[in-house]
C-alpha positions as a Python dict, from the first residue, in 0.01 Angstrom:
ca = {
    (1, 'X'): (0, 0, 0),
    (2, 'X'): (1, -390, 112),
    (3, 'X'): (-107, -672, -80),
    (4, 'X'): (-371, -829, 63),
    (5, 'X'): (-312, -1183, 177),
    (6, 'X'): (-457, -1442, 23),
    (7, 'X'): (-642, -1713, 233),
    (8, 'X'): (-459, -2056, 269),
    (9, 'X'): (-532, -2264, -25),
    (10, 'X'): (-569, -2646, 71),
    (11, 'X'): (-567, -2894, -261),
    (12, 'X'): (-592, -3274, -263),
    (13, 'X'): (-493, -3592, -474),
    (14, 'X'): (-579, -3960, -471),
    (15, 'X'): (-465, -4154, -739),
    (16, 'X'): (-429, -3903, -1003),
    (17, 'X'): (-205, -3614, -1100),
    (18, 'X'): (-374, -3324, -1000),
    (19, 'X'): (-246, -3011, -1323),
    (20, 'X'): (-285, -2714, -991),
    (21, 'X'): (-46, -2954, -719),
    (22, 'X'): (220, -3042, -1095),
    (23, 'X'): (206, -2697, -1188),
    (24, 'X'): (302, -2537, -810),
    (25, 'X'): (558, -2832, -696),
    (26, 'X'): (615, -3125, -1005),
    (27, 'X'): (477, -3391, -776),
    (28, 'X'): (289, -3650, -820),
    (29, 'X'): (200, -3924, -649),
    (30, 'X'): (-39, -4247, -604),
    (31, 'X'): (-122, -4251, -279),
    (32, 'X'): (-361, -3936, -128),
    (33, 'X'): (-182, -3642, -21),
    (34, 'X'): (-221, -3260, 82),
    (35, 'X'): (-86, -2939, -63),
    (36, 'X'): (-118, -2597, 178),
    (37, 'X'): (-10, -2299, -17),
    (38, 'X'): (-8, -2034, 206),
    (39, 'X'): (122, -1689, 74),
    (40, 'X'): (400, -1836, -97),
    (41, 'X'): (503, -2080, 135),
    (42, 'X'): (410, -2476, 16),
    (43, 'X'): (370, -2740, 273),
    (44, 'X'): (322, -3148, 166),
    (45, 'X'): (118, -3342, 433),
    (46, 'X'): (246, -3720, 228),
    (47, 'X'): (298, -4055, 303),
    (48, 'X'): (621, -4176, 513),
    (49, 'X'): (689, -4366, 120),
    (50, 'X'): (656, -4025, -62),
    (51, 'X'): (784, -3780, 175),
    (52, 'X'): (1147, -3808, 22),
    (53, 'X'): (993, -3766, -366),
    (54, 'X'): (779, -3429, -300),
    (55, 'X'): (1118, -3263, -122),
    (56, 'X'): (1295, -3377, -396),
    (57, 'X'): (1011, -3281, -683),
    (58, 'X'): (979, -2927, -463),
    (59, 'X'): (1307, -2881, -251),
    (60, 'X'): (1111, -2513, -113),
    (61, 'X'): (811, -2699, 37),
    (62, 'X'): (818, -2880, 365),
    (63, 'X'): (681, -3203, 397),
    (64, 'X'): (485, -3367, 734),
    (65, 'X'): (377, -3691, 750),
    (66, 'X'): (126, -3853, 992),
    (67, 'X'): (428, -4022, 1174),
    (68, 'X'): (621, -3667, 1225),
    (69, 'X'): (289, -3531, 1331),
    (70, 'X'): (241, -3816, 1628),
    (71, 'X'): (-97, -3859, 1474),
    (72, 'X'): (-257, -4217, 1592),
    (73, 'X'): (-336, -4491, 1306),
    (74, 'X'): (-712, -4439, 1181),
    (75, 'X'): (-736, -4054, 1343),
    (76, 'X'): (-748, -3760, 1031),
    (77, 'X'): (-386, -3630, 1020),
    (78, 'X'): (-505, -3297, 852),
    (79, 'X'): (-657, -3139, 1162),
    (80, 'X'): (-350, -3190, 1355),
    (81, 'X'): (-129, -3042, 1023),
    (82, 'X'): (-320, -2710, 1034),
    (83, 'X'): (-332, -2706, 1373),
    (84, 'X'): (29, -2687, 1408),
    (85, 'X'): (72, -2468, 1094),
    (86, 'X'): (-152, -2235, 1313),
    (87, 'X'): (-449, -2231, 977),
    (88, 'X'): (-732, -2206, 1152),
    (89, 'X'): (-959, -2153, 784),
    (90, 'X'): (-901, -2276, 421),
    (91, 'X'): (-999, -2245, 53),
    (92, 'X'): (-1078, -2558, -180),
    (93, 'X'): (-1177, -2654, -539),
    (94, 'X'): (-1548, -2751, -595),
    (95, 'X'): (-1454, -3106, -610),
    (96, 'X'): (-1246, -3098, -294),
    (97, 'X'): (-1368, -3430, -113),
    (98, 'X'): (-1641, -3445, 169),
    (99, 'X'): (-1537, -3703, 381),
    (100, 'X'): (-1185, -3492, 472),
    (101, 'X'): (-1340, -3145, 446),
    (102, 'X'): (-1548, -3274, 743),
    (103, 'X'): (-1311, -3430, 908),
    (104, 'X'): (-1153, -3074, 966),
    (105, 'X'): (-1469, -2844, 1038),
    (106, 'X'): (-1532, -3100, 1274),
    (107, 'X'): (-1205, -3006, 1397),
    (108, 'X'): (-1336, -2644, 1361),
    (109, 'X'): (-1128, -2522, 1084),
    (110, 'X'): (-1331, -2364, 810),
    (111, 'X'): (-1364, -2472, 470),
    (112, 'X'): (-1484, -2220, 178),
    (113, 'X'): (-1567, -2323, -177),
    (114, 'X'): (-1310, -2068, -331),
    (115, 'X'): (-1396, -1959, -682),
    (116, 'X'): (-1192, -2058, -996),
    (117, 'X'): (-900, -2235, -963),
    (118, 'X'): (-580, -2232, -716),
    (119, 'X'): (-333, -2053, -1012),
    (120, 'X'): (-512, -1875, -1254),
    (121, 'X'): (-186, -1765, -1354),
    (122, 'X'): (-162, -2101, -1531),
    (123, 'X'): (-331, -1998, -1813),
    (124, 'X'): (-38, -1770, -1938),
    (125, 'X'): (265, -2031, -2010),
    (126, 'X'): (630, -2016, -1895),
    (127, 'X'): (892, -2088, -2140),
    (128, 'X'): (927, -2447, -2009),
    (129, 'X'): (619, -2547, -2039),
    (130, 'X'): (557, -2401, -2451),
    (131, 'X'): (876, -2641, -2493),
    (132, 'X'): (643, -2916, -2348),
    (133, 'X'): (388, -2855, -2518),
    (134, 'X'): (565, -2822, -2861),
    (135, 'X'): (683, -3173, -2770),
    (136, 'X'): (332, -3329, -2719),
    (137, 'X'): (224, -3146, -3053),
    (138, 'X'): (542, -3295, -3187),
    (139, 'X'): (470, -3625, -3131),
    (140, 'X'): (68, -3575, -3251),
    (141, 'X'): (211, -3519, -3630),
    (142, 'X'): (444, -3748, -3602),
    (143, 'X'): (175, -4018, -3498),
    (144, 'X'): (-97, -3847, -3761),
    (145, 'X'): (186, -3867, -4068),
    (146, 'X'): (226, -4262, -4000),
    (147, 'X'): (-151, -4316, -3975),
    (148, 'X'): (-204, -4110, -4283),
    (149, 'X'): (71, -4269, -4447),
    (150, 'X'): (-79, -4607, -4412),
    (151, 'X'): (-421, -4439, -4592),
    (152, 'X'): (-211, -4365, -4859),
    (153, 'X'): (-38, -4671, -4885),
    (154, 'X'): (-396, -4889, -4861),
    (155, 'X'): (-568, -5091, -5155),
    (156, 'X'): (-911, -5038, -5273),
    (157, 'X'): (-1178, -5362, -5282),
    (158, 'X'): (-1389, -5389, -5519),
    (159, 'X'): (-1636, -5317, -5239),
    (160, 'X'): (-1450, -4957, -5177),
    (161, 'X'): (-1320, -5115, -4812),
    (162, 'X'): (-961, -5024, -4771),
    (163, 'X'): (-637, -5290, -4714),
    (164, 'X'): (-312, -5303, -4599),
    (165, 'X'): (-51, -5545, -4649),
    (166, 'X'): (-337, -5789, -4725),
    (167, 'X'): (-512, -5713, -4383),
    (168, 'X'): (-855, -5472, -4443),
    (169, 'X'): (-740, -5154, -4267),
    (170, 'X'): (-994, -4983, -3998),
    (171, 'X'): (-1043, -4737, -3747),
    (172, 'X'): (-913, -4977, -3458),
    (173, 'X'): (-577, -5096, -3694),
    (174, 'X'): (-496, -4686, -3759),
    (175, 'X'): (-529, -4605, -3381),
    (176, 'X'): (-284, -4877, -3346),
    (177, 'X'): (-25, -4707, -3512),
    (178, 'X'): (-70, -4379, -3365),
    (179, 'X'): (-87, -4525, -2976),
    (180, 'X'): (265, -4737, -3055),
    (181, 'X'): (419, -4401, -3195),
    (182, 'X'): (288, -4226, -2886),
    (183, 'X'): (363, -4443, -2683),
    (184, 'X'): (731, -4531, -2830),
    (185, 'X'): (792, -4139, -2760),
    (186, 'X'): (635, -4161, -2395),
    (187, 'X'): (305, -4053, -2481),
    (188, 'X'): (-58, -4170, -2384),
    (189, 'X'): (-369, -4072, -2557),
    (190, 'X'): (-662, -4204, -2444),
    (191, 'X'): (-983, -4175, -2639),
    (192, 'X'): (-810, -4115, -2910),
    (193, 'X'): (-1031, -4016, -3195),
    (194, 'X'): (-1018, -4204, -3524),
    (195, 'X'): (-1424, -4141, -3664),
    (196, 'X'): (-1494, -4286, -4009),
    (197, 'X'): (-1715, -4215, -4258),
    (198, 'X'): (-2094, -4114, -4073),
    (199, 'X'): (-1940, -4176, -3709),
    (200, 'X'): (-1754, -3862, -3836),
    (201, 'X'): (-1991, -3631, -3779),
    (202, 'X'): (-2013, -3704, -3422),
    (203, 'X'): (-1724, -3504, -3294),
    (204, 'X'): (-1650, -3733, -3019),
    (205, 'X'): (-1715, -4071, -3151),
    (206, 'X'): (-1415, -4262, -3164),
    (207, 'X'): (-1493, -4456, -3432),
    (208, 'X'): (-1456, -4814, -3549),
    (209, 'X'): (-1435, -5028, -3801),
    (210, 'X'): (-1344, -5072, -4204),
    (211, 'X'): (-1217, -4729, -4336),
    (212, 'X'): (-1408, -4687, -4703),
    (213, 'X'): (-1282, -4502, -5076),
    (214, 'X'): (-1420, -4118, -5083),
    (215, 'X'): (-1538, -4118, -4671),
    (216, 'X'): (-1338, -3851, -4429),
    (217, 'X'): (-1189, -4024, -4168),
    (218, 'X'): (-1138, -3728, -3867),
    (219, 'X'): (-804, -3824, -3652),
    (220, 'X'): (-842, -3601, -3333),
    (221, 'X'): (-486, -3702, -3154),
    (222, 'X'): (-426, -3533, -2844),
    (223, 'X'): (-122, -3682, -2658),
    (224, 'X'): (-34, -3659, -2317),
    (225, 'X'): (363, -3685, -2167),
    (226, 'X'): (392, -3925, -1912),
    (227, 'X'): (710, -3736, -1777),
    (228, 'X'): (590, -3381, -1774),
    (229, 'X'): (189, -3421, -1795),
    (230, 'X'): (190, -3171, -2061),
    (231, 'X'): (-97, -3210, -2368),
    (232, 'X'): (-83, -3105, -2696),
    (233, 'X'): (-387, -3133, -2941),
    (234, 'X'): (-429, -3188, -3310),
    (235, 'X'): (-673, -3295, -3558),
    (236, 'X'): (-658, -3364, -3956),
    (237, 'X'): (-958, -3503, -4173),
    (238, 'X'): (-838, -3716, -4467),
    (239, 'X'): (-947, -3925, -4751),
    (240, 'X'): (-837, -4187, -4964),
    (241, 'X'): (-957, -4231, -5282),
    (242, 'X'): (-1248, -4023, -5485),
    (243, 'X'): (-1361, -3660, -5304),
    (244, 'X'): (-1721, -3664, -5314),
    (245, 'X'): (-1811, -3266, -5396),
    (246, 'X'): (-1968, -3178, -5057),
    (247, 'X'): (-1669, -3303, -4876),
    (248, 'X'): (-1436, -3118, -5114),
    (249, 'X'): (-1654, -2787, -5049),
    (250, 'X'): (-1699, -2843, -4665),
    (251, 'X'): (-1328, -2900, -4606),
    (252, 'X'): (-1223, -2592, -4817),
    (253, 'X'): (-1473, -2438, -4546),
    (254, 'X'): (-1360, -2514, -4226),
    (255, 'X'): (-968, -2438, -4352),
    (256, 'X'): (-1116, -2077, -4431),
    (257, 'X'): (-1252, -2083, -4116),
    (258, 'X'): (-941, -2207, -3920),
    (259, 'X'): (-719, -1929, -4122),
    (260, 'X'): (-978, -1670, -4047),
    (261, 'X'): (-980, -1743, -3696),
    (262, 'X'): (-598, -1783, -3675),
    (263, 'X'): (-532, -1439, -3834),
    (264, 'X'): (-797, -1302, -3565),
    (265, 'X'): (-574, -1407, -3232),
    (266, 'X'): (-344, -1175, -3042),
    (267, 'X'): (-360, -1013, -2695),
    (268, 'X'): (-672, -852, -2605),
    (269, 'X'): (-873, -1048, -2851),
    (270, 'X'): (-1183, -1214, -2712),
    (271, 'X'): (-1255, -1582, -2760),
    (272, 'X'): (-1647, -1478, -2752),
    (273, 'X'): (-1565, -1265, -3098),
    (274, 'X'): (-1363, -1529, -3251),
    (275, 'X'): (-1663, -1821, -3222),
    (276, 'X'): (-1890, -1567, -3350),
    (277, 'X'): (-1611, -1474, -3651),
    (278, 'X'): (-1648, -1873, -3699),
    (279, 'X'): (-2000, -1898, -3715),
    (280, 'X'): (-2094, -1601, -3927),
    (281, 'X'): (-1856, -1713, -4142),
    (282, 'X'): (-2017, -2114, -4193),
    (283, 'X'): (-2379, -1947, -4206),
    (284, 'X'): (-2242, -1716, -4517),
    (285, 'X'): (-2156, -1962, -4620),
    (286, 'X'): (-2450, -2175, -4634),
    (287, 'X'): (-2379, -2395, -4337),
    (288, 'X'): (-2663, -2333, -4028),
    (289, 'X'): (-2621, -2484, -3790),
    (290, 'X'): (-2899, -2671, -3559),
    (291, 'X'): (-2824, -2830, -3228),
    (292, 'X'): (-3190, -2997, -3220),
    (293, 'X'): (-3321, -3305, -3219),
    (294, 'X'): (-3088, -3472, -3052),
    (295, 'X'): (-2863, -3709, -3288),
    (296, 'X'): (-2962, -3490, -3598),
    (297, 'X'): (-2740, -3154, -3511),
    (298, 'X'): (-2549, -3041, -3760),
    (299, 'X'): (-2324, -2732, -3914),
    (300, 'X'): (-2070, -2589, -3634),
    (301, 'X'): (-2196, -2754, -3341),
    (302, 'X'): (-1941, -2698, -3067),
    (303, 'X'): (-1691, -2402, -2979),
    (304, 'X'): (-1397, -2263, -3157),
    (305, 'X'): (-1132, -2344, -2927),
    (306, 'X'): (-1002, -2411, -2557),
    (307, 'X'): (-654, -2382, -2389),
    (308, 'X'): (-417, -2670, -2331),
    (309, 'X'): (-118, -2730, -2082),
    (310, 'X'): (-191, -2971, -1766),
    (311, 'X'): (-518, -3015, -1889),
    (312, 'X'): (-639, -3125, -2272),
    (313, 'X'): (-921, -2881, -2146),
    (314, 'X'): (-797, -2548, -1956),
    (315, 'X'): (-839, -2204, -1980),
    (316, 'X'): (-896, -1965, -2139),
    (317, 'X'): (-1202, -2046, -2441),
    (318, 'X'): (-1296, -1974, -2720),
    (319, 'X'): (-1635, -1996, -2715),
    (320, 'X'): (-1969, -1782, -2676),
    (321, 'X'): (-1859, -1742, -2349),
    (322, 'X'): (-1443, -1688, -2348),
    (323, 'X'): (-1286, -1404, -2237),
    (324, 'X'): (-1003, -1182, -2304),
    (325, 'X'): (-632, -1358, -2488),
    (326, 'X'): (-326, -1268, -2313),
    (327, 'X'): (38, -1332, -2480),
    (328, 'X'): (96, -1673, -2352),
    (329, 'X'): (-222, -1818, -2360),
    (330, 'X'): (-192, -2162, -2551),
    (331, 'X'): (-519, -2178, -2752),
    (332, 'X'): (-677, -2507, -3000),
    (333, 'X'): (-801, -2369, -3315),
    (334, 'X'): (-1043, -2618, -3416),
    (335, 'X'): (-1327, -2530, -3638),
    (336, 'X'): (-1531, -2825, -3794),
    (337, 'X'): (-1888, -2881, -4012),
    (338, 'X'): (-2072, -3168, -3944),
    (339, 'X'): (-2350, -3397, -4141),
    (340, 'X'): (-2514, -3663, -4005),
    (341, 'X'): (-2543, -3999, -4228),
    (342, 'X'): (-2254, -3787, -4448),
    (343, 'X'): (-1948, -3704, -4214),
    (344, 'X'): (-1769, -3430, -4065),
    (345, 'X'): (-1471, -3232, -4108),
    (346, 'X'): (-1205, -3075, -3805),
    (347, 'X'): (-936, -2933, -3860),
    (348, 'X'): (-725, -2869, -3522),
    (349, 'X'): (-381, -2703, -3464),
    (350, 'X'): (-311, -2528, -3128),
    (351, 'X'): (-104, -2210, -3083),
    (352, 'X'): (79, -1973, -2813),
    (353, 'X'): (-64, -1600, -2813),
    (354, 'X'): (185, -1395, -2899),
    (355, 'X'): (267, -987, -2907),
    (356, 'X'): (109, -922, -3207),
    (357, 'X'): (-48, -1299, -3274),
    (358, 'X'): (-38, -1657, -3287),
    (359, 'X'): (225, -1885, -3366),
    (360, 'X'): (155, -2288, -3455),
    (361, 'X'): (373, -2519, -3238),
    (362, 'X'): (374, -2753, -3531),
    (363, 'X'): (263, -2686, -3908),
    (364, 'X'): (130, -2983, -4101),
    (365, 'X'): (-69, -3016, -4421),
    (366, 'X'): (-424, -2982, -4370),
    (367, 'X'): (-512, -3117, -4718),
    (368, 'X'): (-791, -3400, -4749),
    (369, 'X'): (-503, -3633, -4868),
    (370, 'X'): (-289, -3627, -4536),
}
C-alpha cells in the first residue's frame, strides 16, 4: 500500500523567524523568502544576499533566486519558481500573505488554506532540541535566583517600600537584572513579567513600580535563544517580608495544584482532564472561579498549560480543549489563583513527557521566599 502524497506545502517569511521554515531547514533570514516542501524535497526561493546562508543552514534544499530564474525587476518571481518546479497547486498557513497568494492564482496556480500547521510532528521533540530547551529554562532560574536574590537582600522603609543599595527597588530595577542575565547568556525576553502587589493578579500585566513588605511579586520569565530560537518558560511568586495569611494559604494551593497536575502527565493523558484535575481541585478548595465582569475575574482564570519549543505558545494544551500527551511533548505546568485589589500567585515549570511521566528541565524552589 502507497503513502499518499502530500500536496506541496508553500511557507513564507518577512522579517521574522518563522518556528515551521527553523524547524525544517535552521534558516533564517531578514529579507522575505519562500520555502516549497514538496514530499521531502525543500526548495529556497531567497535573495541573491541569502542564497549562500540557506544552502549552508540546509545543505539538502536547493535554493533559486529571482536572478537564476531570469525573472524581470518588479515581476512576482514565485509564479515563475513553481512553474519550473512543475507545482501547479499549493497549501499555506492561515496567515499566508494576500498580496503574493494572488500574485500566483493569477498565475493560475492554486492556493488552499491547509489546516493546522506545516509539521505537526513538531510537537514531539528531538533530542536536540530538549537540550535547547533545557538551556533556555537554564538561563530562566538563573535570571529568577539573581532577581530573587536582590528581594532578599532589600531594606524595608518605614513606609514598607523596598531598597537596594540605597536605591528603592521596583518592578522596572528587578527586570533589569533578569534582561542583563539573559541577555549576558544570549537570551531575549520580551514582555517579561515582573507584576507586583494588585497588578499581580492580572496574569499578564507586567508590572511596575516600588516592590512593597508582605505583597507577591509574580516573575513570569520566559527566555528566548537568539542562536537556536528555542523558549523555555518559568514562573515563581515571592515575597519579602511578613506573609499575609491568604497569600500563605493561596500559594500552598496552587503548589498542590502544580504537584497534582505534574504527577497526572504521561503519554496518553489528556490536557482537557488535567485543567479539569486543576480546577476541581481550587473549587474544593474554596477558590471559584468567575471570569465576569470584566477586570473583577478571579480564582483560576486561564488554562493549565501549553507546549513550548519554537514558539513560547505551541502545541499541544492543556486546557478545556487539549488533546492527547505523547512522550516528547514539552508541556508548561502553570497553575495560578488570582484576587483582584489582593494579588495573584503562578507557579510555572515546564517539562518533557516521558514513558511513564514528566520530567522538569530545571528544579527550583517554589517557596514564597525565592
Amino acid at each position: 500500500m502507497t503513502t499518499p502524497r502530500k500536496p506541496p506545502r508553500l511557507l513564507y517569511a518577512q522579517g521574522a523567524d518563522i518556528p515551521d521554515i527553523r524547524y525544517a531547514t535552521g534558516f533564517a533570514a531578514p529579507d522575505p523568502f519562500l520555502l516549497l516542501v514538496r514530499n521531502g524535497e525543500k526548495h529556497f526561493l531567497v535573495s541573491p544576499l541569502e542564497a549562500a546562508r540557506a544552502s549552508a543552514a540546509c545543505p539538502e534544499a536547493k535554493v533559486w533566486t529571482r536572478e537564476a530564474l531570469g525573472v524581470a525587476p518588479g515581476k512576482p518571481a514565485a509564479p515563475a519558481w513553481l512553474a519550473r518546479l512543475g507545482v501547479r497547486s499549493v497549501e499555506v498557513s492561515r496567515d499566508f500573505p494576500v498580496g503574493p497568494a494572488r500574485d500566483l492564482e493569477a498565475a493560475g496556480v492554486r492556493v488552499r488554506i491547509a489546516r493546522g500547521g506545516a509539521f505537526p510532528e513538531r510537537a514531539a521533540k528531538r533530542e536536540d532540541e530538549l537540550a535547547h530547551i533545557a538551556a533556555a529554562q537554564r538561563a530562566a532560574v538563573r535570571a529568577f535566583r539573581l532577581a530573587a536574590g536582590a528581594m532578599r537582600d532589600s531594606t524595608i522603609g518605614r513606609d514598607g517600600r523596598l531598597s537596594l543599595e540605597g536605591k528603592l527597588l521596583t518592578s522596572e530595577r528587578l527586570k533589569g537584572i533578569i534582561e542583563d542575565e539573559l541577555r549576558r547568556g544570549g537570551f531575549d525576553c520580551d514582555g517579561l513579567i515582573v507584576a507586583v502587589g494588585p497588578q499581580s493578579a492580572r496574569p499578564h500585566d507586567e508590572g511596575h513600580g516600588p516592590v512593597r513588605e508582605g505583597q507577591p511579586v509574580v516573575m513570569d520569565i520566559f527566555p528566548r535563544s537568539r542562536a537556536t530560537g528555542y523558549w523555555g518558560d518559568f514562573t515563581r511568586t515571592v515575597v519579602r517580608g511578613r506573609i499575609p495569611d491568604w497569600l500563605e494559604r493561596m500559594h500552598a494551593t496552587v503548589e498542590s495544584a502544580q504537584r497534582l497536575a505534574l504527577s497526572l502527565i504521561r503519554p496518553g493523558a489528556k490536557g482537557s482532564d488535567l485543567q479539569r484535575a486543576v480546577e476541581r481541585h481550587f473549587a474544593d478548595a474554596g477558590y471559584d472561579t468567575h471570569l465576569e465582569p470584566p477586570g473583577e475575574e478571579r480564582g483560576f482564570i486561564h488554562s493549565l498549560g501549553h507546549g513550548v519549543g519554537l514558539e513560547i505558545h505551541e502545541e499541544p494544551r492543556l486546557s478545556r480543549k487539549g488533546g492527547v500527551l505523547q512522550e516528547g511533548h514539552v508541556v508548561t505546568v502553570e497553575p495560578g489563583l488570582y484576587t483582584p485589589r489582593l494579588g495573584g500567585v503562578r507557579i510555572e515549570d515546564t517539562v518533557v513527557v516521558t514513558p511513564d511521566g514528566c520530567r522538569l528541565f530545571c528544579d527550583c524552589p517554589r517557596g514564597l521566599r525565592g
